[in-house]
N, C-alpha and C positions, 0 to 999 in steps of 0.2 A: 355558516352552517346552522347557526342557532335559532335564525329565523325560517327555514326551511322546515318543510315538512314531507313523510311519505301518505302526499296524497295523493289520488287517480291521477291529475295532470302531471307532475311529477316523475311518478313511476312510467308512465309511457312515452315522457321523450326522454326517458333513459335510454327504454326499451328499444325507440325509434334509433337513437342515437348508435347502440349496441349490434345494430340491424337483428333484432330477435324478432320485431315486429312488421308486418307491412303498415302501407297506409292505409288500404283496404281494412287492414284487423285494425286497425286505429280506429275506426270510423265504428265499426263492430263493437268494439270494447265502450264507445260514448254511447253507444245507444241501446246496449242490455245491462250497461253497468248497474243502473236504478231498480232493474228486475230483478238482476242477480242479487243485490245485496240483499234485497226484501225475500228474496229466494232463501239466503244463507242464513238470516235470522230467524225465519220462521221453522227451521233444520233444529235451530240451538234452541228455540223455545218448546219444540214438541220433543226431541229426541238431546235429553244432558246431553253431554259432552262437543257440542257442537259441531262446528265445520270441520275441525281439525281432528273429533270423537276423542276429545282429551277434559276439553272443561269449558263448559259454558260463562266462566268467568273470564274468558280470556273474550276481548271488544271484537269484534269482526272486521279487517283493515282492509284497503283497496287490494292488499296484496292477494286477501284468500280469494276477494271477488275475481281479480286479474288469471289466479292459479284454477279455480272453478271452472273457469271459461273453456279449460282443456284448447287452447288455440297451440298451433303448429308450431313448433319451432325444432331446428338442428341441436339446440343448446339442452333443451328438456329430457325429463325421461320420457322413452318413449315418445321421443322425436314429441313431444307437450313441452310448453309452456307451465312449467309448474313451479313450485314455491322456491325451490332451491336455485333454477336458473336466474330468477329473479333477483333474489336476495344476492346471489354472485354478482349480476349486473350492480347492483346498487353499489356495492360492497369497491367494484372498480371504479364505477363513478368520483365514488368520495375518497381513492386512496388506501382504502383499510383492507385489512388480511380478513377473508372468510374464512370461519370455522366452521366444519363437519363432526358434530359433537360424535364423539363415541366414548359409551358411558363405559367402557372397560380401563381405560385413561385417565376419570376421575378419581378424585379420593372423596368416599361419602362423608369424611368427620369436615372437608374444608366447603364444600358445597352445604350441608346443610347446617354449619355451626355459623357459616360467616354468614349471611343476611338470612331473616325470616323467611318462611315460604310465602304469608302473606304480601311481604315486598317483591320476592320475586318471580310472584304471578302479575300480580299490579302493574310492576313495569317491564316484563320480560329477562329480566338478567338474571344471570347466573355465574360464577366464579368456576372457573376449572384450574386456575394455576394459582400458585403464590410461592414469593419468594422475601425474602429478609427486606427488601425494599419496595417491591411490586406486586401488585395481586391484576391476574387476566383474567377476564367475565366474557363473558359473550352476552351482546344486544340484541335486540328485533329493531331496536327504533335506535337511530346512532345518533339523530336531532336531540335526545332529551340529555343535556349535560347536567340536569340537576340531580337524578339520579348518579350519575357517574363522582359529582361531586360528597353524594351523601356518604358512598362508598370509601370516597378517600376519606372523610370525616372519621368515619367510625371505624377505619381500620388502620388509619393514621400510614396509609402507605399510597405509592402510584398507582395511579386504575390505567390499566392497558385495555382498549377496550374493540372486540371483536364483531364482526356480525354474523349472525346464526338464523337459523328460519325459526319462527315461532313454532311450527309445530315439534321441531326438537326439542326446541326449550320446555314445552309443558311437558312432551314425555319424559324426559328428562328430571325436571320437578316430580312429576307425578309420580317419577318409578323412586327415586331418592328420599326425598321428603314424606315420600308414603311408608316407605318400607324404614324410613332412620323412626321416622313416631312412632309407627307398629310397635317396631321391636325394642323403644324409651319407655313407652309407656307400659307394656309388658314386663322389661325392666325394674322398671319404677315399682310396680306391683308385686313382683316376685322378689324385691330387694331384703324382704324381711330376712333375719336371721334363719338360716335352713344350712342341714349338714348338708356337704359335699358328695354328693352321690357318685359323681363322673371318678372321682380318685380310684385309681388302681386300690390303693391303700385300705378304703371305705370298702370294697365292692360287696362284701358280704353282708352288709347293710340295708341291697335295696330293698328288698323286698318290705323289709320295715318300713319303705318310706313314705309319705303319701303322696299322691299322681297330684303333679300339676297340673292343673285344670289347662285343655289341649283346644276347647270351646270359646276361649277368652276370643274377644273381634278382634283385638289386635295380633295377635297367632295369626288367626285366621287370615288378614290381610297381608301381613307380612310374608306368610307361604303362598300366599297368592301371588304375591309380589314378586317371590323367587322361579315361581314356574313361569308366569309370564316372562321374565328378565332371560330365561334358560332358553324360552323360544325365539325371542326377538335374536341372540346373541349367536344364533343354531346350533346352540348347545348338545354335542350329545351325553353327555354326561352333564352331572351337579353331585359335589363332593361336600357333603357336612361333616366336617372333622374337629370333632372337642381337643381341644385343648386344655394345659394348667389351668387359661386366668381367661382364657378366651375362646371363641367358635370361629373356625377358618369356614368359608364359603368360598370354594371353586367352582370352574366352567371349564371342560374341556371343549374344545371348538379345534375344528382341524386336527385332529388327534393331541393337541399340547394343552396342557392345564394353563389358568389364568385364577389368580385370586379377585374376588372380588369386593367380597367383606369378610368385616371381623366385626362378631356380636359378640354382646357380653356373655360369659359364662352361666347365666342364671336363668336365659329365656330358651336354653340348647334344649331340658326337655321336654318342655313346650312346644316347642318346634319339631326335638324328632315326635311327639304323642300325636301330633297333628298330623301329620306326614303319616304316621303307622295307622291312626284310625281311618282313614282316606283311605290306605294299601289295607285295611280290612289285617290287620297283624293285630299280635296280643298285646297291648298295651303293658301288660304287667310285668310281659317275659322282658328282660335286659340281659341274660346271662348267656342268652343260646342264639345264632344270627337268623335271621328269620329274610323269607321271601315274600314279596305281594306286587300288588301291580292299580294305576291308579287309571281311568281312562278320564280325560278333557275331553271339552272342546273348545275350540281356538277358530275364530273366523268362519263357522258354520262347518270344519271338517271336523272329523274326531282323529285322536290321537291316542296314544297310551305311554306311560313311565314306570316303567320296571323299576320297583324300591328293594335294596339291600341291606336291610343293616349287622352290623357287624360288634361286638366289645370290644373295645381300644382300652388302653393306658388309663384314659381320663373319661371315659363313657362311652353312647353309642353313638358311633361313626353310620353314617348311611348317604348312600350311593344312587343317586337318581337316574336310568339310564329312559333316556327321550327316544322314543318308537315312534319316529317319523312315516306313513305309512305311503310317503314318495318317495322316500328311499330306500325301506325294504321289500318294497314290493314296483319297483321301479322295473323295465322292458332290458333284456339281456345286453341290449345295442347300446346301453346304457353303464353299463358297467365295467366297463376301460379294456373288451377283450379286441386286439388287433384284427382284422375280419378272416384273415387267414383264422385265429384260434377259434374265435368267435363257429363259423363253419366245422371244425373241430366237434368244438361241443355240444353243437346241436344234435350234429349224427350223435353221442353219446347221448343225449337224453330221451332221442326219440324212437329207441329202441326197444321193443316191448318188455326186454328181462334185462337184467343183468344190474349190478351195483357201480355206481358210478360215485364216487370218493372225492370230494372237498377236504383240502389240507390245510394248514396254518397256526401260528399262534391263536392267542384271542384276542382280537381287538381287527383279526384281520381282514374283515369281511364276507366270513364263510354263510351266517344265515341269510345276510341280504341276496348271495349267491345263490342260495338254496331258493329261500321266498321267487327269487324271481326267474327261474327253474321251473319251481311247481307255477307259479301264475301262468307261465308259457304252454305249460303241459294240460292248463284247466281248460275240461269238454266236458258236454255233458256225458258222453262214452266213456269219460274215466272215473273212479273211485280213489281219490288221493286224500290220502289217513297221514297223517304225520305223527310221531312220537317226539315229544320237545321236553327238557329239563331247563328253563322253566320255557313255557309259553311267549313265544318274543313276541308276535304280532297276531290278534287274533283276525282270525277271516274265513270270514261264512262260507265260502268253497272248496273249503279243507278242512276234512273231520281233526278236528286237534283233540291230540289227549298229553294229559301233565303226569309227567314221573310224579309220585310221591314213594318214595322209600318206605317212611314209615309206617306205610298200610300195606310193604313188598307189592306196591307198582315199580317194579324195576321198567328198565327200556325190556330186559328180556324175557319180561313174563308179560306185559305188556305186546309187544310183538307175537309172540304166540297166541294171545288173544284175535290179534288185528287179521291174520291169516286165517281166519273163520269168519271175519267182517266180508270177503270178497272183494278184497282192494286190489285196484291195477296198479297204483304208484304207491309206495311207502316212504316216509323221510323220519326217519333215525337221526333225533340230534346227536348226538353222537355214539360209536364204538368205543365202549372203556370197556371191555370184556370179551373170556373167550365165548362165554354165552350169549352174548347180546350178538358178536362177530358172526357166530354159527347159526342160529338163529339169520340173522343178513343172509349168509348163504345160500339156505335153505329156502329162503324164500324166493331169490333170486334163481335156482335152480327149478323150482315150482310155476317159473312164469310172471315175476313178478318184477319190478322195475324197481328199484330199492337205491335213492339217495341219501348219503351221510355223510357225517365229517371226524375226519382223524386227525393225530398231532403230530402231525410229522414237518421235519424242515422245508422239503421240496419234494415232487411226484414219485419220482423211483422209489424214496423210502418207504409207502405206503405200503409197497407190495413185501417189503421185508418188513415191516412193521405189525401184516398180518400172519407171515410166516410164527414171529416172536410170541406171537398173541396164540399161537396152538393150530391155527387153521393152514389144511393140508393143505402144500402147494400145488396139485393137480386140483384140489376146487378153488383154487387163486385165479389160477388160468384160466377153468370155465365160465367162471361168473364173473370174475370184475373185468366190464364192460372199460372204463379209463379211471383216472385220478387227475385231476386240479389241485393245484398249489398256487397259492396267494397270497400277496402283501395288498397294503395299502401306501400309494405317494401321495405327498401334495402334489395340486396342480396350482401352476404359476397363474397368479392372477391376471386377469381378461382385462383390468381397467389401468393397467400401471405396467404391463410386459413391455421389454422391449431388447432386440438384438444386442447380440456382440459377438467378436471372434474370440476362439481362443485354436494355442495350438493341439494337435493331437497327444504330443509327448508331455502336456500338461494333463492329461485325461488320462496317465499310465496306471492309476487304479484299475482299469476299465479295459475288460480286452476290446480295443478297438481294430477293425481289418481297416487301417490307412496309414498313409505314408507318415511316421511320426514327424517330421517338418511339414506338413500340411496344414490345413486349418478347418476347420466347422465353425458353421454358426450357431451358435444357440440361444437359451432366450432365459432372461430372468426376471422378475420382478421388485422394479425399483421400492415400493413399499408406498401406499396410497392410506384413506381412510377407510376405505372399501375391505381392506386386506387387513386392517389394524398395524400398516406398515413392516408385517412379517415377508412381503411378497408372496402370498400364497393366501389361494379363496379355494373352499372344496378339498375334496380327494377321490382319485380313481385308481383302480386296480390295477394291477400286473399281475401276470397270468404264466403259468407251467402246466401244460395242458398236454396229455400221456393218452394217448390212445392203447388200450394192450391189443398189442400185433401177436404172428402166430411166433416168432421169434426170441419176443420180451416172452411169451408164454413159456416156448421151452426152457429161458431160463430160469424162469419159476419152477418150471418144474426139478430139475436137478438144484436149486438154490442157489444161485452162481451169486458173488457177492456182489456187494451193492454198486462199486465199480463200473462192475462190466453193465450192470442195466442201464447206467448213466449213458455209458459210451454208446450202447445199442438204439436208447432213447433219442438220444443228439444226434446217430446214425439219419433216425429213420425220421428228422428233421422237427423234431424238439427243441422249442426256444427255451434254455431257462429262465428264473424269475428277474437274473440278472440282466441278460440278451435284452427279456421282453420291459424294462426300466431303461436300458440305454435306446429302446426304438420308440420312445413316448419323450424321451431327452433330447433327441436331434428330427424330433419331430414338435420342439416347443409347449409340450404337452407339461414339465417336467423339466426341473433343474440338474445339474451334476451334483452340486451337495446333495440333492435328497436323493439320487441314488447310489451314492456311494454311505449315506446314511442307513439307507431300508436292505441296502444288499449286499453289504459287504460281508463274506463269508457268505455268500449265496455262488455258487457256482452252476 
């Protein structure tokens, strides 16, 4: 091994050997090799970051030349030939286990405390595990034992050593080692003697206190470091939460939190200052939770991050919510409804009047439904005005206007405005009132097409929900057109699912129509690096989708309890949110734990 190297000849009758290659692309590969590489250098000399758009210090190796080449293969993404099929063949060649870095799995203090960044840009390695005897790195190059020797030297333990694609590794590096110096050397800086401001105890202090400078480069790269890391991770959330002695940094991804670091106490308000001057908030206010919103851009598209912050115990907590504008503003077909419901709601939306009702907790999907409602609805024939507290996603084909309370922009003085606009479609972030409700109606009875959202468990309660709210059940009947009700499930991941039976009498959470000694199949995910070995990539909806018939109408009108609407609903062939989770479950959309997670007590 020692005398071996990954060079062009090398790596192709690996290639050859692995059948990833023809001999034809062998022949191919000898004779642009020499172009290619002068190709790939002259990328890293005009444009930093080079081949891999990570770091011009990292040498250009036959592999990027071979993965450049975008040649065919079964084993690549996208059916290519690219870095990671490669580094896998090697990886089998010589015996050793490949690692797929995923940086939610690290711990930043054992990565960047154990070897310098300058060593492990140098020779590609990186440490991801240790233990009382042994410490795990991942490689690019698995020929150089002198490195792996220096390793055991200076940590006086075992080197187990993995192989990894170079371009993980410098992301990797880059996103670690950039964001651990940021926030040492800011650290370092703000280490002087200064009272405690985050304490509960202190809080009537701040204003006494003087603003940590929010400008410092390393702030700045550090929060830079955090919103990149939030999109790479598909973050929709980022939680900054002070603590006593420390700062927690979360990632929610799939609806479930993930920590990811812990910063020192000293650089937190630094970090929120920066964060708030970016979201355009007052810097000075800490006592009151304040709104803003921050737009990027990422890869030539734009984006936006809704910022929350809040007073906690120990200081200010704030909430980064990531305004992906492929997912809120994503095509109906898209959004998990069965096509039977799907069909449903179209006829509901494409009805010139009437209020048509989005239900759910929060977290449930209700604006993405909405956003992609109105995109469906945008002509140039129509006039669609939205009312939003706050502003989720901004977009040019929709007049948006923002509640502010504090100037009495309610939603329902707002809306009486908007009905002098001459709008055909309206969207009411939400009904918390009976004026804002009445106000809905009224527009709806005027001709007006009025989409919103309310809190209710499942569909039927809507209509008792508006009863509660003051609004008379003879204009319940005439205007609201249906109600939607919505969760969100994970979907089992695409790269690691796979079959199994179980019996029906083991699913007796579940009203199941089958023989309980019988069987189904279904499908779960065994846990991959893809999924961060939760078995689940994404989430899609389930859907309670209420047409108001003239029936459900009469018993709005007399107020029959909530009961009988249910029964009349299910009559007139209403899936619940329950039904329509076990028809994405035995259609491997969707596991049995997670619908007896998201709907139990959903009937």
């Amino acid at each position: 091994m020692s005398s071996t190297r990954l060079d062009l000849e090398y790596l192709v009758g690996i290639l050859r050997r692995c059948g990833l290659i023809s001999p034809r692309q062998e022949k191919i590969i000898y004779k642009k090799a020499p172009a290619q590489q002068e190709k790939l250098a002259h990328i890293c000399r005009v444009k930093r970051g080079g081949f891999s758009a990570q770091s011009c210090d990292a040498e250009i190796t036959p592999v990027d030349v071979l993965a450049s080449m975008e040649l065919e293969s079964g084993e690549g993404t996208d059916g290519l030939l690219d870095e990671e099929a490669i580094m896998r063949a090697v990886a089998a060649e010589l015996g050793m286990a490949f690692k797929k870095i995923d940086p939610l799995e690290l711990d930043l203090e054992l990565v960047t405390q154990t070897i310098p960044k300058s060593f492990a840009l140098k020779h590609m390695v990186l440490p991801v595990e240790s233990s009382l005897e042994t410490i795990t790195v991942v490689v690019y190059d698995p020929f150089n034992r002198q490195v792996l020797e220096d390793i055991e030297r200076v940590t006086q333990k075992q080197v187990e050593a993995l192989i990894s694609t170079k371009s993980d590794i410098i992301k990797t590096i880059s996103e670690f080692y950039g964001f651990k110096s940021s926030i040492a050397a800011a650290d370092h800086q703000m280490s002087r003697p200064l009272v405690d401001l985050g304490n509960l105890e202190q809080f009537t202090r701040l204003q006494s206190a003087e603003e940590i400078s929010s400008s410092d480069q390393h702030i700045t790269n550090a929060v830079d470091h955090l919103f990149t890391y939030g999109f790479d991770q598909r973050a929709s959330d980022v939680h900054i939460e002070p603590k006593r002695d420390q700062t927690i940094v979360r990632l929610r991804i799939d609806g479930l939190l993930h920590t990811i670091y812990r910063v020192p106490k000293s650089v937190h308000p630094a970090i929120l200052s920066r964060i708030k001057g970016l979201a355009r908030l007052d810097l000075a206010e800490k006592r009151r939770p304040q709104d803003g919103r921050i737009k990027v851009e990422r890869s030539g598209n734009e984006a936006e991050i809704r910022v929350s912050t809040v007073p906690v115990a120990f200081g200010e907590k704030a909430v980064l919510r990531i305004l992906d504008p492929d997912i809120l503003l994503q095509d109906l077909e898209g959004l998990g409804f069965s096509s039977a419901d799907l069909i449903k709601y179209r006829k509901l939306i494409e009805v010139p009047n009437g209020i048509v009702l989005i239900t759910g907790p929060t977290g449930s999907g209700k604006t993405t439904t909405l956003y992609s409602s109105l995109r469906f609805l945008v002509s140039e024939r129509n006039n669609i005005t939205t009312i939003e507290d706050p502003i989720e996603m901004v977009y040019e084909q929709f007049n948006q206007i923002a509640v502010k309370p504090q100037i009495n922009l309610t939603f329902a003085n707002i809306l009486r405005h908007v009905l002098r606009q001459d709008p055909d479609i309206i969207m009411i972030g939400e009904m918390r009132d009976l004026e804002t409700a009445s106000n809905a109606v009224q527009s709806a009875l005027t001709g007006h097409l009025v989409l919103s959202t309310l809190h209710t468990n499942d569909a039927p309660s809507a209509i008792t929900r508006l009863i509660d709210l003051g609004i008379q059940p003879f204009l319940i009947s005439s205007t609201l057109t249906g109600v939607v009700a919505q969760r969100l499930v994970r979907k089992i991941c695409p790269h690691c699912e796979e079959a199994y039976q179980m019996r029906v009498a083991d699913l007796a959470p579940l009203p199941l129509d089958k023989n309980p000694e019988s069987e189904v199949e279904l499908k779960m995910g065994k846990g991959c690096l893809q999924c961060r070995n939760t078995g689940y990539l994404g989430r899609t909806g389930i859907f309670e989708v209420l047409p108001m018939s003239e029936k459900l109408g009469k018993l709005t009108n007399r107020k029959a309890p909530l009961a009988e609407l249910k029964e009349v609903a299910s009559e007139e062939g209403m899936l619940t949110l329950q039904q329509s989770a076990i028809e994405k479950m035995l259609r491997g959309v969707t596991t049995f734990e997670e619908v007896v997670r998201v709907t139990m007590g959903e009937r």
